[in-house]
C-alpha positions as CSV (number, residue, x, y, z in Angstrom):
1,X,190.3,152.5,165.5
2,X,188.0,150.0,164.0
3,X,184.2,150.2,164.8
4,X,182.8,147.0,167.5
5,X,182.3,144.3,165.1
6,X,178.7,144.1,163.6
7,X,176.9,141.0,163.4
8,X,174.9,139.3,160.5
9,X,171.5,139.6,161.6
10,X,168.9,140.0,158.9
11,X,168.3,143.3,158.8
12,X,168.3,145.5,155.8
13,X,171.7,147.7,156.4
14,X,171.7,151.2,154.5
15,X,174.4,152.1,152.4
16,X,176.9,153.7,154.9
17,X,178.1,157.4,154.3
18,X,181.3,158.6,153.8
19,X,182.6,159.9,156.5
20,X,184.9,162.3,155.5
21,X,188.5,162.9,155.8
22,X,190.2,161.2,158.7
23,X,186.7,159.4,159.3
24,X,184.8,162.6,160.3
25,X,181.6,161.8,162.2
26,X,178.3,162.6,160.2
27,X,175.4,164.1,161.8
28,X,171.5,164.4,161.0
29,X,170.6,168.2,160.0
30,X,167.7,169.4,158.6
31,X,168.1,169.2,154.9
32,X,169.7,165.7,155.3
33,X,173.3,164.0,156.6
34,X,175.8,166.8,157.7
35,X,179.8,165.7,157.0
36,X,181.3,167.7,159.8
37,X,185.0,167.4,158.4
38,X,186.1,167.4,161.5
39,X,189.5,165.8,161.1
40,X,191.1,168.8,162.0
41,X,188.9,169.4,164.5
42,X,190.2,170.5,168.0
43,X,194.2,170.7,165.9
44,X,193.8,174.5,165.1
45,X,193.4,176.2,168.9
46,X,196.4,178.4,169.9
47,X,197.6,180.1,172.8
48,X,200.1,182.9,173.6
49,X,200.1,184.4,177.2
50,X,202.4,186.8,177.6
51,X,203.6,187.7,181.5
52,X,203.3,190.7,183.6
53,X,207.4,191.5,183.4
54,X,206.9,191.1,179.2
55,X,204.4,193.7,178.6
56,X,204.4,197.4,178.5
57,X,201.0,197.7,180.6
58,X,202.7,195.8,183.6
59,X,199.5,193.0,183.7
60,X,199.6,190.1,182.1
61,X,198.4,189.9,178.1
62,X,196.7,186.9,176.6
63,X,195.5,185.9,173.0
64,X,194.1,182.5,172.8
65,X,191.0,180.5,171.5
66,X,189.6,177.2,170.4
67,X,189.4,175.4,166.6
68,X,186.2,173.5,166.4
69,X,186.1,174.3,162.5
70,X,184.0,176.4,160.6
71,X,180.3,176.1,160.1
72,X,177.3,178.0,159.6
73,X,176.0,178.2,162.1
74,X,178.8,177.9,163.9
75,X,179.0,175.0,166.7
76,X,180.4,177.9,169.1
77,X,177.7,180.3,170.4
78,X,178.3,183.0,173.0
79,X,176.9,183.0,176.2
80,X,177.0,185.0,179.8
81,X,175.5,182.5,183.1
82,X,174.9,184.2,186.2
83,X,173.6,182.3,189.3
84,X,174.2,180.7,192.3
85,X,177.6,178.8,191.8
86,X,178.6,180.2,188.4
87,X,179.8,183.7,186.8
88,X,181.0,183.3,183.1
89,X,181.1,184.3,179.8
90,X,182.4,182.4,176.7
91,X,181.6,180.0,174.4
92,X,180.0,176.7,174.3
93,X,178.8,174.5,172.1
94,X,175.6,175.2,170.5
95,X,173.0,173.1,172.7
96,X,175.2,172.8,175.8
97,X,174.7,176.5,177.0
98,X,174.3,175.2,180.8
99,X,178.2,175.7,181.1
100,X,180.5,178.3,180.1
101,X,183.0,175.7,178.4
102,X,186.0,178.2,177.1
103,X,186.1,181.9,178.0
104,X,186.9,184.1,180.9
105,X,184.9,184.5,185.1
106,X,185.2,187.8,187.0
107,X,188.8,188.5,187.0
108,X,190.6,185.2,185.0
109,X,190.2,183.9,181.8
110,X,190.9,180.1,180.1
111,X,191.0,178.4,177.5
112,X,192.4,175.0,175.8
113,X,194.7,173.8,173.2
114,X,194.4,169.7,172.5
115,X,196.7,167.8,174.3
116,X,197.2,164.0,172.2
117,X,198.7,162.8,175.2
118,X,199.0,158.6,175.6
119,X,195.8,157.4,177.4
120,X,194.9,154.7,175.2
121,X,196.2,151.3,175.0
122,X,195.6,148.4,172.5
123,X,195.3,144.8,174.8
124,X,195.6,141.3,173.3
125,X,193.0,139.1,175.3
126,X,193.5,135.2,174.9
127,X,190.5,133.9,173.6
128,X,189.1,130.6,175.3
129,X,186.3,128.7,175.1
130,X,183.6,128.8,178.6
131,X,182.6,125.2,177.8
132,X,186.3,124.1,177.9
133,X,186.5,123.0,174.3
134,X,190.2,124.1,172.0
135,X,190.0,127.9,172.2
136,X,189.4,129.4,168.3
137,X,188.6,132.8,166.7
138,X,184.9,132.3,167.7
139,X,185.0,131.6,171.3
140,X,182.9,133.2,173.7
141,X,185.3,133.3,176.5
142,X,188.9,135.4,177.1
143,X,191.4,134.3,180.1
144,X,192.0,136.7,182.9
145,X,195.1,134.9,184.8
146,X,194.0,131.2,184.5
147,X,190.5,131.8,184.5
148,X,187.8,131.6,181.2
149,X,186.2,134.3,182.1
150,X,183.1,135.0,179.0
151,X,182.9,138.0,176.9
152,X,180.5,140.5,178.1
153,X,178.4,141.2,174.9
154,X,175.1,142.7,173.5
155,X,173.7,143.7,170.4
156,X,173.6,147.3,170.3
157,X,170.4,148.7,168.0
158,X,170.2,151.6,166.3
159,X,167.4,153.1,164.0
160,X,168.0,155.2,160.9
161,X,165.3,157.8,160.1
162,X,165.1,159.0,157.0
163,X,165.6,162.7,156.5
164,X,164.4,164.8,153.6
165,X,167.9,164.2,152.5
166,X,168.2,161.2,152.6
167,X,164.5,159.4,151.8
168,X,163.2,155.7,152.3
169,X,161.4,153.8,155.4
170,X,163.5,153.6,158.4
171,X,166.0,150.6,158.8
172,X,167.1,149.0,161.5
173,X,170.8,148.3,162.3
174,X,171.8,145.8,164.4
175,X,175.8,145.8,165.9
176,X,177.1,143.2,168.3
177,X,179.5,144.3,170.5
178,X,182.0,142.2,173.0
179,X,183.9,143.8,175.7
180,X,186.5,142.4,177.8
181,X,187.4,143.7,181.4
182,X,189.6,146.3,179.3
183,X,187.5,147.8,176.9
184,X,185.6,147.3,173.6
185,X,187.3,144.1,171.1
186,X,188.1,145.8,167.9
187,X,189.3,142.9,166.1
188,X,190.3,139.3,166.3
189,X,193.3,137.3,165.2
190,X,196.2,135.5,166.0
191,X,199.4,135.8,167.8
192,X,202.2,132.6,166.7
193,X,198.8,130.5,165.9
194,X,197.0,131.3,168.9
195,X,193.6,133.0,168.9
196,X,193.4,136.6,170.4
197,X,190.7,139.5,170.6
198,X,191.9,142.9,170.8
199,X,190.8,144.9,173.1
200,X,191.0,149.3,173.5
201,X,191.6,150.0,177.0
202,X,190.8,154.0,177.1
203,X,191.0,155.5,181.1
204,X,187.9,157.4,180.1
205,X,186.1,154.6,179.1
206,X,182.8,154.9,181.7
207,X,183.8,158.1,183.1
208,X,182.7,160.1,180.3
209,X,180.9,162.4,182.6
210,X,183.4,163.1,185.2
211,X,184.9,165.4,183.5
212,X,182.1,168.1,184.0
213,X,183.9,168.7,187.7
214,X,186.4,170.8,186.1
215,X,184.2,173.0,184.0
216,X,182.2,173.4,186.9
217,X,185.1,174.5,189.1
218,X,186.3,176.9,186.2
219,X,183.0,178.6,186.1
220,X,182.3,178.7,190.4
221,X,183.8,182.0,190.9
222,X,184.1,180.8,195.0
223,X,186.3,178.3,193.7
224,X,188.3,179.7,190.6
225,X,190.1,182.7,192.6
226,X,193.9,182.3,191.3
227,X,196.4,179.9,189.2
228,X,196.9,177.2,191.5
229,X,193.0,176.6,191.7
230,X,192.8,177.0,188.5
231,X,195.0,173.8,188.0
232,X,193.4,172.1,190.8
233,X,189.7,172.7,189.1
234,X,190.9,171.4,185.5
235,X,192.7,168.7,187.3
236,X,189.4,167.0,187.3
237,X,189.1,166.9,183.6
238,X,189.6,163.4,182.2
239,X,190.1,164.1,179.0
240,X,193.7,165.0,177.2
241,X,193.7,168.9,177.0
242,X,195.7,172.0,177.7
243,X,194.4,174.5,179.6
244,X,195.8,178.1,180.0
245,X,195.1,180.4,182.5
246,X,195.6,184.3,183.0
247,X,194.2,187.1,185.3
248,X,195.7,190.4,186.4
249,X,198.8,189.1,187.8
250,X,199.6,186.0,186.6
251,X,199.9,183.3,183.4
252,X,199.6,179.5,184.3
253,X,199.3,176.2,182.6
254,X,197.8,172.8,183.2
255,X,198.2,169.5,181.5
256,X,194.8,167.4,182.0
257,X,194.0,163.9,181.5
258,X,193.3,160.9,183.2
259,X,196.9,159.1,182.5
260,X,197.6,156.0,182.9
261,X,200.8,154.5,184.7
262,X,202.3,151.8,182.5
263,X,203.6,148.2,184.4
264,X,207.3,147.7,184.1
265,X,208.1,146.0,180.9
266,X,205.5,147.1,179.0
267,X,206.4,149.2,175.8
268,X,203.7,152.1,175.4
269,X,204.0,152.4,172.2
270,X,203.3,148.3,171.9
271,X,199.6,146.1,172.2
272,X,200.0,144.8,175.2
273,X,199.3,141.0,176.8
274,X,195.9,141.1,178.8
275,X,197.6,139.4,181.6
276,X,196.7,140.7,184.9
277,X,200.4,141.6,185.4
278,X,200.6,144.0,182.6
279,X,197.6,145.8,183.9
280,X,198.1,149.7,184.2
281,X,199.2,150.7,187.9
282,X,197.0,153.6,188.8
283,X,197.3,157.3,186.7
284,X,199.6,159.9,186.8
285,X,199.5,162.2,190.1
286,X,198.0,165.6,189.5
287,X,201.0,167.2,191.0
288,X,203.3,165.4,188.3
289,X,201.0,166.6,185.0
290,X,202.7,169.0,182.7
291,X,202.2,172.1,184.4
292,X,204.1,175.9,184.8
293,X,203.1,179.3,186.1
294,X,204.7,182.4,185.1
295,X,207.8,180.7,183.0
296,X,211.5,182.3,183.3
297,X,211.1,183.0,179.4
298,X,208.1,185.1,180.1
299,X,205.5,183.8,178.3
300,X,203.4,180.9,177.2
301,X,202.8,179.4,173.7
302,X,200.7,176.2,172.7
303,X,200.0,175.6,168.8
304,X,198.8,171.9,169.7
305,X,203.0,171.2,170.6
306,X,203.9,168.7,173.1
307,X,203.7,169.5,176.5
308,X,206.9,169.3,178.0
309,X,210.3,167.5,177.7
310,X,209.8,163.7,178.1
311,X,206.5,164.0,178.4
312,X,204.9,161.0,176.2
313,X,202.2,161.4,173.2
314,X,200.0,158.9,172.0
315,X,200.4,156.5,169.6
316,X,199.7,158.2,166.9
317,X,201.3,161.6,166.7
318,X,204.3,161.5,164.9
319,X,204.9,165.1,164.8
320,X,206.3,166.4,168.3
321,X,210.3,167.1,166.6
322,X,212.2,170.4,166.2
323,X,210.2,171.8,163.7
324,X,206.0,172.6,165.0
325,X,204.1,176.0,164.2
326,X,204.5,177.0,167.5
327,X,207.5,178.3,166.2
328,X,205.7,180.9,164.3
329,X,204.2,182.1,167.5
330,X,207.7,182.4,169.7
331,X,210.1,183.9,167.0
332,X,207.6,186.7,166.4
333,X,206.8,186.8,170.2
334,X,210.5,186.9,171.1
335,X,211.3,189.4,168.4
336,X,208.7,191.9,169.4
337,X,209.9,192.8,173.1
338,X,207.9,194.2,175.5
339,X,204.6,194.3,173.9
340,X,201.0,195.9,174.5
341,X,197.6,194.7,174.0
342,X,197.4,195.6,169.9
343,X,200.7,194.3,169.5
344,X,200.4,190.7,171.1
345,X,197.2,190.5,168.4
346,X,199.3,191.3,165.8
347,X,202.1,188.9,166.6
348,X,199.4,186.2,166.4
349,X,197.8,187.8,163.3
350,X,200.9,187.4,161.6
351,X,201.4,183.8,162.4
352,X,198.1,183.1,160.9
353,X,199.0,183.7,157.5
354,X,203.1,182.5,157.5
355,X,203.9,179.1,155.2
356,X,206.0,177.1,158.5
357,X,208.0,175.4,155.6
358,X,208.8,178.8,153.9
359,X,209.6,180.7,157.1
360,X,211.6,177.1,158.8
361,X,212.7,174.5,156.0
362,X,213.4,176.5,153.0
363,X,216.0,178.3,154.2
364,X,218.2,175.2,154.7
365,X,216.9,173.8,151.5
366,X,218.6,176.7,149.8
367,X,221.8,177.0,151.8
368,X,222.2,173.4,150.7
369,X,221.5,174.2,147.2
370,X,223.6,176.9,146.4
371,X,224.3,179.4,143.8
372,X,223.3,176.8,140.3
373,X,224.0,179.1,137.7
374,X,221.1,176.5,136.1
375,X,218.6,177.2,138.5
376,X,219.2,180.6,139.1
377,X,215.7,182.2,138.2
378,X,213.8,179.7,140.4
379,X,216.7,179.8,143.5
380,X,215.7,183.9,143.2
381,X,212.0,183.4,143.6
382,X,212.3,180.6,146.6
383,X,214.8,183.2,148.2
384,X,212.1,186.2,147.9
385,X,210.1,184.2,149.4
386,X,211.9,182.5,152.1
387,X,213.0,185.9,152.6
388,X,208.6,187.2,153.2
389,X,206.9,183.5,154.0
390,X,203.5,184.2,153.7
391,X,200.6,183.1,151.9
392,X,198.4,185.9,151.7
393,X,197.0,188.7,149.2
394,X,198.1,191.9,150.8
395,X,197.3,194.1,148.1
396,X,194.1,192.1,147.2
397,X,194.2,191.9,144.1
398,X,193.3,188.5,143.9
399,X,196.7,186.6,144.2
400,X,199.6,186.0,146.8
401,X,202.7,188.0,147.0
402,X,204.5,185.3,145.7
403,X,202.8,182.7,143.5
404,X,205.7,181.6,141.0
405,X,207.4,180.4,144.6
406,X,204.5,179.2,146.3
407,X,203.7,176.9,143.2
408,X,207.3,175.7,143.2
409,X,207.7,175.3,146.5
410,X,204.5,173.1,146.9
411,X,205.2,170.9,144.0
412,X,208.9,170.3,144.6
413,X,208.1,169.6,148.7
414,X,205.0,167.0,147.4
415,X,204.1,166.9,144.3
416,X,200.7,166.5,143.3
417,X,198.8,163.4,142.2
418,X,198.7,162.8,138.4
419,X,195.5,161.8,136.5
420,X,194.9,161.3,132.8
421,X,192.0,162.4,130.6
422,X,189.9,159.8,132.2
423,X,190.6,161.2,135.6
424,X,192.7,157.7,136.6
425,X,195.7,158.2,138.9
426,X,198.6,157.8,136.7
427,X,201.2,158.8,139.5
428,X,199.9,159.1,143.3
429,X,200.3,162.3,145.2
430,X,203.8,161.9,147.0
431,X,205.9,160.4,144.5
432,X,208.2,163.0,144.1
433,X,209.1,165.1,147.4
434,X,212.6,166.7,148.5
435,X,211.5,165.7,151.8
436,X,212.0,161.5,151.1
437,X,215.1,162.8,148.8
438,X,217.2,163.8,152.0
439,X,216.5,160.4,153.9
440,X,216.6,158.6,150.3
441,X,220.5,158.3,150.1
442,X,221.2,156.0,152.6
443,X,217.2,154.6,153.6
444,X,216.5,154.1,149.3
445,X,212.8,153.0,149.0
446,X,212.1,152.3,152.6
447,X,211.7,156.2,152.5
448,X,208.1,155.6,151.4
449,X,207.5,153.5,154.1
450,X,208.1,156.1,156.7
451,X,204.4,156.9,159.0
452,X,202.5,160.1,158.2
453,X,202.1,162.5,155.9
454,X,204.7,164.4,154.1
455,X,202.7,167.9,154.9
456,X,199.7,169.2,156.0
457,X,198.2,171.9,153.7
458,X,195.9,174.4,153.6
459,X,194.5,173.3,150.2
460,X,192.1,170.6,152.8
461,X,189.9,173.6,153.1
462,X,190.1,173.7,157.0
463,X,192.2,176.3,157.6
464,X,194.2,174.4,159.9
465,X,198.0,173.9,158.4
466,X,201.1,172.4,159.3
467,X,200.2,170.6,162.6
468,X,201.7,167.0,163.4
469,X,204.0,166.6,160.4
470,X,206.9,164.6,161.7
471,X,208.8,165.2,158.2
472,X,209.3,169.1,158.8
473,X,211.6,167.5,161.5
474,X,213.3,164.4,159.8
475,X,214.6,167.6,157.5
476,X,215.6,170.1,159.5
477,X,217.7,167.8,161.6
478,X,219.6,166.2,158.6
479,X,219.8,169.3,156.8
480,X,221.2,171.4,159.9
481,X,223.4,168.3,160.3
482,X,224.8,168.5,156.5
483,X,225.5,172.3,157.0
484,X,227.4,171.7,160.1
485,X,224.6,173.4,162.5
486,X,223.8,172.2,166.0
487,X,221.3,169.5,166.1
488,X,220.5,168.6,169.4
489,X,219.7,164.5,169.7
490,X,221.1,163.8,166.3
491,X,219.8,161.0,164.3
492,X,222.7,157.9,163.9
493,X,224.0,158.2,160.7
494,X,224.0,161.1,158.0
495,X,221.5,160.3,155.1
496,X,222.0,162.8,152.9
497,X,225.7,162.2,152.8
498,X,227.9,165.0,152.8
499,X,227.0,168.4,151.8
500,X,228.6,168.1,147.8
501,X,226.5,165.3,147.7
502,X,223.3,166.5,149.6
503,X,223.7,169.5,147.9
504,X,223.7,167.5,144.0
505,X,220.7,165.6,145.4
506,X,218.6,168.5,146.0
507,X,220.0,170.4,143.0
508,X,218.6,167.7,140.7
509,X,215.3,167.6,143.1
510,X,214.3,170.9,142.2
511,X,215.4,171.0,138.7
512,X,212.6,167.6,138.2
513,X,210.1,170.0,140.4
514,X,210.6,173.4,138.1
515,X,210.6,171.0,135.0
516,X,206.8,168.8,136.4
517,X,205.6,172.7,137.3
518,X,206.0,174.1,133.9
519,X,205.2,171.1,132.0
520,X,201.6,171.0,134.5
521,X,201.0,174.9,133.0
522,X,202.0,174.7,129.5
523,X,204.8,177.5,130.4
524,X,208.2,177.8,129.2
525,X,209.7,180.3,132.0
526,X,209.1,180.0,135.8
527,X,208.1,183.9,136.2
528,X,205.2,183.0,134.0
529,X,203.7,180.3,136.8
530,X,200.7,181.0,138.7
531,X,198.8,179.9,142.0
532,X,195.3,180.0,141.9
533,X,194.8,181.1,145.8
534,X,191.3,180.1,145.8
535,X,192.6,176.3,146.4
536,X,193.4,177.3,150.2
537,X,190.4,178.8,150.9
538,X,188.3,177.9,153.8
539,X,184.5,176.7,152.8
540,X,182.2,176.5,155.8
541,X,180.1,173.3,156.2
542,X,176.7,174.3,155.8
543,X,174.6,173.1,158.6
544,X,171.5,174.8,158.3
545,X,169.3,176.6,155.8
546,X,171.6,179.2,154.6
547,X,175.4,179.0,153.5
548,X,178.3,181.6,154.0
549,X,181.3,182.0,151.3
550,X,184.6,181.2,151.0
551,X,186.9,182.9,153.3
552,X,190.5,183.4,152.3
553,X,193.1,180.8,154.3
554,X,193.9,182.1,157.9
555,X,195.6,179.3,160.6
556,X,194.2,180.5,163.3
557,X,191.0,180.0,166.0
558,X,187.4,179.7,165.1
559,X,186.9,182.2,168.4
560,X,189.5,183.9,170.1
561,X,189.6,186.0,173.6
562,X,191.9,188.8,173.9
563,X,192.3,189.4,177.5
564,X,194.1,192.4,179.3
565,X,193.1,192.2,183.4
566,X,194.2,195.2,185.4
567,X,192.5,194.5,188.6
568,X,190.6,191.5,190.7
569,X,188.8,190.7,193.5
570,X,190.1,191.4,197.0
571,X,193.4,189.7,198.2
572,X,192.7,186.5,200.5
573,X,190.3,184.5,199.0
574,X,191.1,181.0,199.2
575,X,188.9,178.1,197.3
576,X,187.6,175.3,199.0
577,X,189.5,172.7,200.3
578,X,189.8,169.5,197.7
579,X,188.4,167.0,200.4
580,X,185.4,168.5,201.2
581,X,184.0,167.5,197.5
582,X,181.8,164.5,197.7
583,X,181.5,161.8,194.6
584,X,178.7,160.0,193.5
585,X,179.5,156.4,193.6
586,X,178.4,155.2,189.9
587,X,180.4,158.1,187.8
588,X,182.8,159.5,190.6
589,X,181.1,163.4,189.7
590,X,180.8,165.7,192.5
591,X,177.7,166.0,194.2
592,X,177.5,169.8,193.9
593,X,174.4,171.0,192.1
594,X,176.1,173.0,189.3
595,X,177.8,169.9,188.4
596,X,174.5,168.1,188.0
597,X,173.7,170.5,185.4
598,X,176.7,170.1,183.7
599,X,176.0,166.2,183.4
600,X,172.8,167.1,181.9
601,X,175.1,169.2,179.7
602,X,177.0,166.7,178.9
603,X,174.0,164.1,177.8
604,X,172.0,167.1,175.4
605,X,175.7,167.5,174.2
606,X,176.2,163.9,173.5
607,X,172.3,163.4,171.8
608,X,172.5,166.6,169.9
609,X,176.3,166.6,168.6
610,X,177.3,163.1,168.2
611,X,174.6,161.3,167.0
612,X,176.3,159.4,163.7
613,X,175.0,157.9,161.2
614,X,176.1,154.1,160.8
């Protein structure tokens, strides 16, 4: 989304910071402007809860945590509240220790996954002018039915101070900023000539604090005493999340969000008119919100996946298809049987370190391919490693199990971004993938038109990997298609032809990959390729006085609870009834006193964590 416009008041602007990959916020530290690279932030945290009937202890088993990146110090810090209203332990955010805000009470545990689910629209507001004159780009006024009704707007100042990073006197910046009776005006334009704002309606716009109900519920062990209050406490978070739930009896799962109800004839995935009779009709019921406890299959699993059949995402997540690295997490859960407390770790463990593509896609890339007496040596490296998909330096001796394939693999899935001696960009990063070869046959260059990314890899230096890729899907439908395997909600029409001529596509797809790989080593034979493993590895943000090294690449949590409950508070108790919660007019938060401490939570949260710098 673009910032509120800024004005041109004469004031000297500083020279704005780069804000990192996927415009990362920036924060003031001690030693000067912290990038916080948090693009991938909240896309890492997993979840597998495993039910009583699936594990060999008879109770249920649980293995889940959040990913707020890595830092030192870390922006997770562990804490244990006791008092009147609250019994928790956990982790919260470093400065917001009034709230346990993941972690477990006297006899349950919890924790979140993020959700991406669709509570964000984009409105188109028809300008008009208040004095009556022909409406244009510049007018002051927007029409609500047939009314001019004036933009509310305010110049919103902001002072830089200089850090010892960052020297000079401080400078003031001045941004104006409009706001219709939907939200914030991003932009200005035109619709068929005629002059429109638009607008970002968000349903937590102004009730940013309203979410501290539910963490105060979560940690109130008088009101936390079982899975379906539980869902009735995290009901009362706003904000898109999943929330997972175990004690000694049973797993649950809650959707949250404030979500709104679209009118009819109103695409979601569309801007919207402003019109009063495309206005959103209330928010989703609590009792209708993606939800289970103690699934038929046995267990629960959330690698940042989508919800629940039909359930909608928002606009910009691509990825919810056949192919997410939640997989990883059920074939090994489903594989292992009844399973103990050691065991469930390790199923996860394992997970962390598997290649999705590898372990998913390159097995129908090779079935396609064939035996090509041509390609044989590479064909035998790729089937090693389809056949052991990991990325990881078991031995340690400084190098994966299988570089030659790993190198191969990556190159002939995306290959890299050329330069020349000069460092210029003779050939962008992309330009050659098998992925846009098995749409290219029938889509030819509007392949590269396609949304998203073609992968999502560890080289970022996150950790995080594989999440949100729509691509891994696009290919395993049309490949499973071309091999005659089911494909449930097929795509309408074959683009990779048939298989003898899918199969000549990809053959000639990884002879140009092995050919670009060797050429980029100065080899002459694949088994002499390497894979410096170094280029996955994770570097912590350094966000105070002393730094931490390099960590070899692991897809998992930055905290994780393992949780095994054999017992729990006497049978009966019952929370409190919903009703009897009172709401204070201007923010709709409970009146309860542990709750007031969370919204002081959430305003030293908001001062000390998300303070940006223009």
């Amino acid at each position: 989304r673009r910032p509120p416009r800024c004005s041109a008041l004469p004031v000297p602007l500083p020279a704005p910071l780069d804000a990192g990959p996927g415009g990362a916020g920036v924060v003031d530290g001690p030693f000067g402007p912290i990038d916080l690279g948090l693009s991938n932030a909240g896309s890492m945290s997993n979840a597998l809860l495993v039910g009583a009937d699936r594990t060999s202890t008879g109770h249920p088993l649980v293995v889940f945590g959040p990913q707020t990146g890595y830092f030192t110090p870390q922006l997770l810090t562990e804490i244990s509240l006791r008092g009147p209203g609250i019994a928790a332990r956990g982790v919260s955010f470093a400065g917001t220790q009034l709230i346990v805000e993941l972690g477990h009470g006297v006899d349950y545990a919890w924790s979140a996954t993020s959700a991406s689910s669709d509570n964000v629209d984009t409105v188109v507001e028809r300008l008009c002018s208040t004095d009556g004159s022909e409406p244009t780009l510049e007018s002051d006024g927007y029409l609500v039915g047939a009314t001019c009704t004036p933009l509310d707007t305010y110049v919103h100042e902001q002072t830089v101070i200089p850090t010892p990073g960052g020297q000079g006197a401080p400078q003031l910046v001045r941004m104006q900023v409009e706001r219709t009776r939907h939200g914030i005006v991003q932009e200005r334009t035109t619709v068929d000539g005629v002059p429109v704002a638009l607008a970002m309606q968000r349903s937590t716009y102004g009730r940013e604090l309203d979410s501290a109900v539910g963490f105060a519920r979560i940690n109130d062990p008088d009101w936390t005493v079982d899975a379906e209050s539980f869902m009735t406490a995290f009901a009362a978070v706003d904000y898109t999340f999943n929330w997972f739930y175990a004690d000694d009896e049973d797993i649950a799962y809650f959707g949250s969000g404030l979500l709104p109800l679209r009118a009819p004839g109103h695409n979601p995935d569309l801007p919207r008119w402003g019109d009063p009779q495309f206005d959103w009709q209330g928010t989703l019921p609590d009792d209708e919100h993606a939800r289970d406890l103690n699934p038929a299959q046995g267990y629960l699993s959330s690698w940042n996946n989508k919800q629940a059949p039909e359930f909608s995402a928002a606009d910009g997540t691509w990825g919810y298809g056949p192919v997410y690295r939640s997989l990883l997490l059920d074939r090994r859960l489903e594989a292992a049987g009844a399973v103990d407390r050691a065991e469930l770790v390790g199923v996860l463990a394992d997970a962390t370190v598997a290649d999705l593509r590898a372990e998913v896609l390159l097995p129908l890339l090779l079935d396609v391919v064939g035996d090509d007496p041509a390609l044989a040596e590479p064909l035998a490296l790729l089937r090693a490693w389809a056949a052991d998909p990991y990325r990881v330096d078991r031995d340690r001796d400084g190098a994966y199990s299988h570089p030659q394939a790993i190198v191969l693999f990556d190159e002939w899935w995306e290959s890299r971004a050329v330069t020349d001696s000069e460092g210029e960009a003779t050939a962008p990063a992309g330009e050659h993938s098998v992925a846009k070869d098995v749409l290219r046959g029938d889509l030819g260059d509007l392949v590269d038109l396609l949304p998203k990314s073609l992968d999502d890899h560890p080289r970022l230096g996150v950790g995080s990997a594989w999440n949100n890729v729509a691509w891994y899907g696009y290919v395993s439908k049309e490949l499973r298609r071309v091999l005659g395997q089911p494909v449930t909600a097929p795509f309408s029409r074959p683009y990779c032809g048939t298989l003898p001529e899918c199969r000549a596509t990809l053959r000639a797809s990884l002879a140009a990959a092995v050919q670009r790989v060797l050429d980029a080593q100065g080899v002459d034979d694949v088994s002499a390729l390497t894979y410096d493993k170094s280029e996955d590895n994770i570097a912590p943000v350094t966000a105070g006085l002393v730094g931490t090294r390099e960590i070899d690449w692991q897809n998992r949590p930055t905290f994780q609870q393992v949780v095994a409950f054999t017992a729990s508070r006497a049978a009966g108790a019952t929370p409190p009834p919903v009703q009897a919660t009172r709401q204070l007019a201007a923010t709709g938060v409970d009146g309860a006193a542990p709750v007031l401490a969370v919204v002081g939570l959430v305003l030293l949260s908001a001062a000390a964590l998300l303070r940006r710098r223009p």
